[in-house]
VEXPA-118444 format. One record per residue (C-alpha): residue in three letters; residue number from 1; x, y, z. Coordinates in pm, 1 decimal. Layout:
<nodes>
NODE res   n        x        y        z
NODE ALA NUM        X        Y        Z
...
</nodes>
This chain:
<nodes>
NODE res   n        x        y        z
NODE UNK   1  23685.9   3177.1   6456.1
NODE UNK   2  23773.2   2862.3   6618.7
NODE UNK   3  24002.9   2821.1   6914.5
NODE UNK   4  24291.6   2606.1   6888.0
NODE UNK   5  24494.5   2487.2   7209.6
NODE UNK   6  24848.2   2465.4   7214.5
NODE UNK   7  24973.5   2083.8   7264.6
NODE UNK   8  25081.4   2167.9   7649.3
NODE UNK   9  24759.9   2305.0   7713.8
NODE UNK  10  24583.1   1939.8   7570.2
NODE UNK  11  24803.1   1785.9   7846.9
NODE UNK  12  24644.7   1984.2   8114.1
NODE UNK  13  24299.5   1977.2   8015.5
NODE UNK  14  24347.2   1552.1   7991.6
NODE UNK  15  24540.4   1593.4   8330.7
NODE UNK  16  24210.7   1745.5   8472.6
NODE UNK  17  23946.0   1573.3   8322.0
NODE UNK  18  24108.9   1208.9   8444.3
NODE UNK  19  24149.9   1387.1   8808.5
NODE UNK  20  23804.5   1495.6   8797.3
NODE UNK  21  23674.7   1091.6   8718.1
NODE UNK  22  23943.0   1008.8   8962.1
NODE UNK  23  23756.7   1181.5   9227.7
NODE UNK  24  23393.6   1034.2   9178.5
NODE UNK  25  23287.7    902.3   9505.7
NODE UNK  26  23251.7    490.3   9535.9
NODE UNK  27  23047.8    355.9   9436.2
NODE UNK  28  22939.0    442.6   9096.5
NODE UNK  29  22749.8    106.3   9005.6
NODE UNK  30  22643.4   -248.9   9217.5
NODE UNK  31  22853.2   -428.0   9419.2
NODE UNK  32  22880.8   -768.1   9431.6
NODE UNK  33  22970.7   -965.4   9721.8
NODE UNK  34  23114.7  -1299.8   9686.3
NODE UNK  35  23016.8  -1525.1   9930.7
NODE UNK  36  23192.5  -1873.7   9927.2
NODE UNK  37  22881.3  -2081.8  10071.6
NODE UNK  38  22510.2  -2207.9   9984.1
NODE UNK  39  22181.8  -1985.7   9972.0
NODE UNK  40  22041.6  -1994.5  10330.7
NODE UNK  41  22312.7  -2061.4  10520.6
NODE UNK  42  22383.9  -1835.3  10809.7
NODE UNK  43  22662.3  -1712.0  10608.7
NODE UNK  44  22456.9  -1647.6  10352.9
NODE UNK  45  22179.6  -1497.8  10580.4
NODE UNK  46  22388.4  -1267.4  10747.3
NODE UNK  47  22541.3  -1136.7  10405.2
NODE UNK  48  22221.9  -1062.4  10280.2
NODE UNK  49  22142.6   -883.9  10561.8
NODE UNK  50  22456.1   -649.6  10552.8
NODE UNK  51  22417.2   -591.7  10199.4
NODE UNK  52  22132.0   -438.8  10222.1
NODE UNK  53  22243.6   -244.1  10485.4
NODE UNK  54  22507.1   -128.2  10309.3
NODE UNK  55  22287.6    -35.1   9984.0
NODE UNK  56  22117.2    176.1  10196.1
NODE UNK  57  22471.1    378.3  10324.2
NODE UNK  58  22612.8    408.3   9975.9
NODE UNK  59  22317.8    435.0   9736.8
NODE UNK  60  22427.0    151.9   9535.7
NODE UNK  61  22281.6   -196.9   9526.1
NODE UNK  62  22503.6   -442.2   9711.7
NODE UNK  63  22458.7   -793.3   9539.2
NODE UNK  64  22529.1  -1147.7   9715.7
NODE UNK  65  22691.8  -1392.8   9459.6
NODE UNK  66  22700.8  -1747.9   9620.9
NODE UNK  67  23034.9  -1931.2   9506.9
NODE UNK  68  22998.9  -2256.8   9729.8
NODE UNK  69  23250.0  -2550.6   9687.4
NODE UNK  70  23559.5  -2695.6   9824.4
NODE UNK  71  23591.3  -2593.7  10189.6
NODE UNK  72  23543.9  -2239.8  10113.5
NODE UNK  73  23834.1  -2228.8   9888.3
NODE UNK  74  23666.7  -2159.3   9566.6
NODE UNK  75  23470.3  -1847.1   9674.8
NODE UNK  76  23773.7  -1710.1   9842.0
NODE UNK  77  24006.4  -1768.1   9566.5
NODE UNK  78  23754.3  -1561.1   9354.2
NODE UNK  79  23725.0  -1297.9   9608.0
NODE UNK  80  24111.7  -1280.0   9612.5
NODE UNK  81  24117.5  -1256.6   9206.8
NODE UNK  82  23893.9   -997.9   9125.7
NODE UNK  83  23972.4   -645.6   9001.7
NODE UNK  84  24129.3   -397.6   9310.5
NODE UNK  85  23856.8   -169.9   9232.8
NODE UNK  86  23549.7   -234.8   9508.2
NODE UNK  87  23321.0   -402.0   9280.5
NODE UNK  88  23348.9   -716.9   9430.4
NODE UNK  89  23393.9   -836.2   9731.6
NODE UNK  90  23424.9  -1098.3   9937.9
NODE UNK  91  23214.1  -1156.0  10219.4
NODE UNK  92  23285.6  -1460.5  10385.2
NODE UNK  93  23286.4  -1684.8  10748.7
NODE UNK  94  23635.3  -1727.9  10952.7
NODE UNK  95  23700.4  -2048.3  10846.8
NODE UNK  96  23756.0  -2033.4  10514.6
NODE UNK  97  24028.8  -1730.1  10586.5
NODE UNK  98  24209.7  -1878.9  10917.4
NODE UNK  99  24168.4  -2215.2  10871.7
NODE UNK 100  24186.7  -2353.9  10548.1
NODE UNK 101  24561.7  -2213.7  10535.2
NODE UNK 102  24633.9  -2470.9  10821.2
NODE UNK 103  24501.7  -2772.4  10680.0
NODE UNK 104  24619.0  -2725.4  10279.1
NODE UNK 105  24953.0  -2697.1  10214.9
NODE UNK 106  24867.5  -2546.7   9870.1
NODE UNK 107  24616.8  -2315.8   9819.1
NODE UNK 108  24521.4  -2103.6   9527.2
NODE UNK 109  24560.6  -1804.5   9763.2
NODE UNK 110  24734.8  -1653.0  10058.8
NODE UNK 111  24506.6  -1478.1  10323.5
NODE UNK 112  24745.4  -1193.0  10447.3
NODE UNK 113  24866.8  -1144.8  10092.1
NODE UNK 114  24621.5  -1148.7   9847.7
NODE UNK 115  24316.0  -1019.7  10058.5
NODE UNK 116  24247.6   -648.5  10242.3
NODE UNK 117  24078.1   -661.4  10555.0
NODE UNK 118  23766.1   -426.7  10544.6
NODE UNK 119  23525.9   -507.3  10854.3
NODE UNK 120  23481.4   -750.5  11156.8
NODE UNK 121  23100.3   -850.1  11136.2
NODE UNK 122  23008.5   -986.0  11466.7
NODE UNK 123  23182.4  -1267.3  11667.4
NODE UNK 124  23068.8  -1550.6  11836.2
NODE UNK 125  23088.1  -1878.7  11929.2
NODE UNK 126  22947.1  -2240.0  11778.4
NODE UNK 127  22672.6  -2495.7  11977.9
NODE UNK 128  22708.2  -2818.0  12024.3
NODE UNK 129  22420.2  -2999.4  11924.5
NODE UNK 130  22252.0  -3316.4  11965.1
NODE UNK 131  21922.5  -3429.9  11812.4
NODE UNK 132  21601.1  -3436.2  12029.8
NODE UNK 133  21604.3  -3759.3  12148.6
NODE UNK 134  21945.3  -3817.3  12209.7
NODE UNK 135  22025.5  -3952.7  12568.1
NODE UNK 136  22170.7  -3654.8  12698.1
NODE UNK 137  22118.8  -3344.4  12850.0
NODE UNK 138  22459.0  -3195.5  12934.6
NODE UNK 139  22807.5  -3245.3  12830.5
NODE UNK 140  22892.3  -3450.2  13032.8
NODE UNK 141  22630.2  -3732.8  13013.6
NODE UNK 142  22706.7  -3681.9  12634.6
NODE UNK 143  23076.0  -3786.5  12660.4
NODE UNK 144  22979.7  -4078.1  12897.8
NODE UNK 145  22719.7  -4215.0  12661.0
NODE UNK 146  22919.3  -4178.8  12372.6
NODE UNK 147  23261.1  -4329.7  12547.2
NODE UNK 148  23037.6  -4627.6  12613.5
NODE UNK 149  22917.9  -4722.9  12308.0
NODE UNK 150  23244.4  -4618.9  12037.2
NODE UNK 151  23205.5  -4589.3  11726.2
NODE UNK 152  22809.1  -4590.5  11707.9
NODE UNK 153  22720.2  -4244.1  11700.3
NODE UNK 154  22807.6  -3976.4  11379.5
NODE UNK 155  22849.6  -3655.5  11390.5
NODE UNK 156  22788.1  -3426.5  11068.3
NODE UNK 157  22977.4  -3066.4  11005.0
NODE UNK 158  22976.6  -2808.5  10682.1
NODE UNK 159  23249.2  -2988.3  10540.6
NODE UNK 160  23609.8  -3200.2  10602.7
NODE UNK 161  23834.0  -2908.7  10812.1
NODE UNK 162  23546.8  -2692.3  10855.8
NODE UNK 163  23482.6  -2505.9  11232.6
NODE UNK 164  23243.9  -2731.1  11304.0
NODE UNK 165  23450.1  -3093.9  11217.7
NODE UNK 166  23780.3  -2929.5  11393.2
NODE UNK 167  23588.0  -2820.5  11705.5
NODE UNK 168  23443.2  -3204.3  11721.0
NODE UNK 169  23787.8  -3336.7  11696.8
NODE UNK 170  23931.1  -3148.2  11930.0
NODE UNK 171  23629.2  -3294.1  12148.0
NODE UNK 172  23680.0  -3604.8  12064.1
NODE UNK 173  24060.1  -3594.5  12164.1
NODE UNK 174  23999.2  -3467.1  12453.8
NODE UNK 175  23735.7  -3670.3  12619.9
NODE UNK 176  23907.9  -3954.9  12432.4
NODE UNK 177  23561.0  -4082.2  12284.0
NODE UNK 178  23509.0  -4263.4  11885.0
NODE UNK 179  23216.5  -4069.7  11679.7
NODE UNK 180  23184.4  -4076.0  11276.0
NODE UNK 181  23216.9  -3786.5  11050.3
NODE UNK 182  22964.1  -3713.0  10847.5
NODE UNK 183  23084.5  -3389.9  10607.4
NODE UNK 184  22802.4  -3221.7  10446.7
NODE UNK 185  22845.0  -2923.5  10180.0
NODE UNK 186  22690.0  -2624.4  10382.0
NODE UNK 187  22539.1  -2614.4  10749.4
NODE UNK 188  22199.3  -2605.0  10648.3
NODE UNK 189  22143.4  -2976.9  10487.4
NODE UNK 190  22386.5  -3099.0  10822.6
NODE UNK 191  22165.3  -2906.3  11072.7
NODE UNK 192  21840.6  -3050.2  10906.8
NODE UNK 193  21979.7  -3404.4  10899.9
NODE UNK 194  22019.1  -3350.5  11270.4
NODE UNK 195  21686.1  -3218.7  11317.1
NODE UNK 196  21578.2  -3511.8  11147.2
NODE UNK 197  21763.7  -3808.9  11344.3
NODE UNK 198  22029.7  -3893.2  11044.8
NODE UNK 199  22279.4  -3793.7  11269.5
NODE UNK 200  22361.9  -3743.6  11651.3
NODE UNK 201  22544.6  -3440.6  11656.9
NODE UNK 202  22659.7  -3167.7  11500.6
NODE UNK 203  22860.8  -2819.0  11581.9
NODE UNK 204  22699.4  -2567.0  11403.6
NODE UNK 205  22686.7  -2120.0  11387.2
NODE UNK 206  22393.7  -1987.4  11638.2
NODE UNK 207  22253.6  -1781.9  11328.1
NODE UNK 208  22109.0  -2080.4  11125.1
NODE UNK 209  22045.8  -2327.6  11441.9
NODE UNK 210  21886.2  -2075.6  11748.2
NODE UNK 211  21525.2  -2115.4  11611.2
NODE UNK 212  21582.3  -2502.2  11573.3
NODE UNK 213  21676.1  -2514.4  11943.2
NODE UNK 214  21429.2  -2265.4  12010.9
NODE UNK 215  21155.9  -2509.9  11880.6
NODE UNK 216  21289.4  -2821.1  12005.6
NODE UNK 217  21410.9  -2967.7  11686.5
NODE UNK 218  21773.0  -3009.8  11801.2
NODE UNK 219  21906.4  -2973.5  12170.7
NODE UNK 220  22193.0  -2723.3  12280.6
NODE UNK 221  22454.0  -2908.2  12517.7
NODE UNK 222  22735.7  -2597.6  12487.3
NODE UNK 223  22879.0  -2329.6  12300.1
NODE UNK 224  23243.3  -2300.3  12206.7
NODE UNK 225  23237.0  -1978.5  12275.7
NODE UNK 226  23386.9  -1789.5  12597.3
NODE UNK 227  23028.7  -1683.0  12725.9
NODE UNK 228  22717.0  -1772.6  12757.8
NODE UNK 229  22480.6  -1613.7  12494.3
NODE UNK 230  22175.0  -1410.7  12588.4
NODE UNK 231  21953.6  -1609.4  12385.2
NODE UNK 232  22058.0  -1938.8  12559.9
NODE UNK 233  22159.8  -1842.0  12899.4
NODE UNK 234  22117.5  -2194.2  13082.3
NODE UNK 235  22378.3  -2336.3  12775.4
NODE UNK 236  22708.4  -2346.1  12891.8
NODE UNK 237  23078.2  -2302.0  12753.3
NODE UNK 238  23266.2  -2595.4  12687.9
NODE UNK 239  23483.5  -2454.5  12924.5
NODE UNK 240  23254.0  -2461.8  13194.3
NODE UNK 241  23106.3  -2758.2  13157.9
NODE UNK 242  23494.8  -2873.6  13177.6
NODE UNK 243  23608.6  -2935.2  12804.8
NODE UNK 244  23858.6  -2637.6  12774.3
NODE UNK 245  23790.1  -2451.5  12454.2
NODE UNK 246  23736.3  -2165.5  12341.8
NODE UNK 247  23699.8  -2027.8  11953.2
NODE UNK 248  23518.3  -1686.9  11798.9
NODE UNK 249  23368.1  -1762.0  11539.8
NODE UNK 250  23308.0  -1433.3  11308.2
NODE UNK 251  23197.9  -1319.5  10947.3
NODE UNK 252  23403.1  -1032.4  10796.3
NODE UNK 253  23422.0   -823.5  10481.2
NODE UNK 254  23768.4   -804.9  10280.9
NODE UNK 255  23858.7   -681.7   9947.8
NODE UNK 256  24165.6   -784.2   9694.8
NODE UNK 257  24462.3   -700.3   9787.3
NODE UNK 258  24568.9   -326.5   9625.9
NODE UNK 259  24205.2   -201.6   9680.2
NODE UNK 260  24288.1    175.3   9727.9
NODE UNK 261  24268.5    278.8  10064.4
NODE UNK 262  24012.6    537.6  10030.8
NODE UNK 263  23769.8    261.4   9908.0
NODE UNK 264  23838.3     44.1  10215.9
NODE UNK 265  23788.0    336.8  10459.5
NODE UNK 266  23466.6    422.1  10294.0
NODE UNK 267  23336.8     38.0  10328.4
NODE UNK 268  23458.9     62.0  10682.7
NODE UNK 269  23279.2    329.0  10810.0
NODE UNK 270  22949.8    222.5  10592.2
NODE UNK 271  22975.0    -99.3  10819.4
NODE UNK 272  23047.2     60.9  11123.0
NODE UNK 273  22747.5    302.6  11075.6
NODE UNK 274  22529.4    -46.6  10999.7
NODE UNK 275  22661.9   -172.8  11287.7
NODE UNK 276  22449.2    101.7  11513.9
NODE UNK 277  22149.6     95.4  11274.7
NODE UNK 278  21851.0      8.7  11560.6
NODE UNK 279  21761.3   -245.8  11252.9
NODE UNK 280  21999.6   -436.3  11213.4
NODE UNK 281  22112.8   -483.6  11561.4
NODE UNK 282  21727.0   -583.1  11577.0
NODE UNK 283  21834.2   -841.0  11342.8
NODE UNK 284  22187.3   -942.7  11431.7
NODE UNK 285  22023.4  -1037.2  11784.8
NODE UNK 286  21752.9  -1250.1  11626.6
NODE UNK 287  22026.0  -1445.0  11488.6
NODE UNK 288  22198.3  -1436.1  11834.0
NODE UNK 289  22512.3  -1188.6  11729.6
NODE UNK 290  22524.4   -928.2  12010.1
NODE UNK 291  22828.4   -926.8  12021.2
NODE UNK 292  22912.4   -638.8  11743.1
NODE UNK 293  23270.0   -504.5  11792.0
NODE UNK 294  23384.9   -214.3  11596.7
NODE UNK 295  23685.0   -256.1  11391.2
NODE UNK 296  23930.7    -58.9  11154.6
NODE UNK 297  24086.6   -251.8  10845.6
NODE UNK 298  24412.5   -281.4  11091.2
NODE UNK 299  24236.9   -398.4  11414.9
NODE UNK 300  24014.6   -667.5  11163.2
NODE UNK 301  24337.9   -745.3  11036.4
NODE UNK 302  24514.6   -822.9  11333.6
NODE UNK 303  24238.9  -1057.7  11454.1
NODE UNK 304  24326.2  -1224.3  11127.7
NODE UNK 305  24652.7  -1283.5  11172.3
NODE UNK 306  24579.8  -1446.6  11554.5
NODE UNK 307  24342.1  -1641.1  11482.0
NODE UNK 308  24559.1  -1784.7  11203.5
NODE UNK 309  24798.9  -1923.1  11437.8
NODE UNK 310  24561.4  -2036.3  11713.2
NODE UNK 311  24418.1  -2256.1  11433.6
NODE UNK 312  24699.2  -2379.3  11270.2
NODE UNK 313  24835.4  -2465.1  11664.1
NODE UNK 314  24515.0  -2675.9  11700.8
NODE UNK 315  24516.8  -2814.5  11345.5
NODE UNK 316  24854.3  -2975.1  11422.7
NODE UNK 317  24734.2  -3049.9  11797.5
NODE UNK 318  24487.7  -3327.4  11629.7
NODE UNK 319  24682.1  -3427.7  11348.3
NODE UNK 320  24489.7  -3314.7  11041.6
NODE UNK 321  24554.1  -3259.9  10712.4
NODE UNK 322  24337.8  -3236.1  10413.0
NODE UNK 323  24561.8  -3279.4  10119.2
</nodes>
């Protein structure tokens, strides 16, 4: 005979069955990561790099989607607007978190609000570079040469308010010398210009320049940083070489905002154990990031929320505004 259940007892069953696909661990299926810049980048690079990694910790396929365009903005906006359900994710440089909300007084998105903070992926700081032939060999000789002939050299950066144009500025106050801004669409074109004597200078992330300096394609004169880097040990700070200033640069994972906590934890701790694999440290020091601090969610989003108003403080310092 059949069996029939009583309406109450449907209830339960239902109850159970959605608690049981409740429960499935994350992830079921790939993950994309959005990433708001160019292929090849060191942005891009360094994504690439941890999603593999984390492919590897969660048995699912972690997938870099490149969303470059406007400043960052457009690959962050989509980060902030997809589904709350870790399936994509935003993987992204600090910039286009801590600064853009400085220099646009509308954007499609509010940092704190709309994104979760997952993971802190290294931290480090920028080089200034020259190109090979450039008639200096420290920072000081370059502020000399370029205070005596204003307005005749350029300098080119990953876009109008990026790291690298704000860090230049703030040079350029400073030292009280005239350059021209060249803003490119990603760091790699900018960097190979430079290489290739279009422009004079350039700030620009140690990941996607070290083997250019390496080879002699572009010269080092600092890092904006507050140490030297292993890699480069006879660079100096910009402090040291007496130009006060001092910025992290960092890359960092975040998810949209309501992302269930138990999802965030679980991408936290798959980064953390990356972050101690012997392989990719290999590889995080080729790219000169040894400097691989170990965050929760609330200590990643903390640094956030600093470094937010140390750049808005220097945004307004030099006068800059982008809309």
């Amino acid at each position: 005979m059949p069996t029939f259940l009583r309406p109450g007892a449907l209830l339960v069953a239902a109850a159970v069955c959605t608690a049981g696909q409740a429960a499935e661990p994350y992830p079921q299926r790939p993950v994309t990561l959005i990433v708001p810049t160019a292929a090849a980048g060191g942005t891009d690079t360094i994504a690439r790099l941890m999603a593999d990694a984390l492919g590897k910790q969660l048995g699912q396929p972690f997938v870099v989607e490149n969303k470059p365009g406007a400043n960052g903005v457009l690959g962050v906006e989509a980060g902030a607007r997809a589904a709350p359900d870790g399936y994509r994710l935003l993987f992204t440089y600090a910039a286009s978190v801590v600064v853009n909300p400085g220099l646009y007084r509308k954007l499609p998105y509010d940092p704190v609000k709309d994104l979760a903070p997952i993971a802190q992926i290294g931290r480090g700081g920028n080089l200034l570079l020259v190109r090979p032939d450039f008639p200096a060999r420290t920072l000081d000789e370059f502020v000399r040469e370029v205070k005596a002939h204003p307005g005749k050299y350029s300098y080119c950066s990953w876009g109008a308010g990026s790291g690298g144009h704000l860090a230049m500025e703030s040079l350029k106050k400073q030292a009280g010398i005239d350059m021209l801004h060249v803003p490119y669409k990603g760091t790699s074109p900018c960097v190979q210009d430079l290489a290739g004597r279009q422009v004079d200078a350039a700030f620009g992330d140690t990941s996607s320049t070290i083997e250019l300096v390496k080879a002699g394609r572009v010269r080092a004169l600092a890092n904006s940083g507050p140490k030297r880097l292993p890699m480069l040990p006879d660079v100096p700070t910009m402090t040291e070489a007496g130009y006060p200033f001092t910025t992290y640069s960092w890359y960092g994972l975040l998810a949209p905002a309501r992302t269930p906590p138990e999802i965030i934890e679980r991408l936290n701790a798959a980064v953390q154990k990356a972050l101690v694999d012997p392989e990719v440290v290999r590889r995080m020091r080729e790219l000169n990031f040894d400097d691989l601090p170990q965050t929760t969610p609330a200590q990643f989003g903390a640094v956030i929320r600093q470094d937010l108003q140390d750049w808005r403080g220097l945004i307004r310092s030099i006068n800059l505004s982008l809309d």
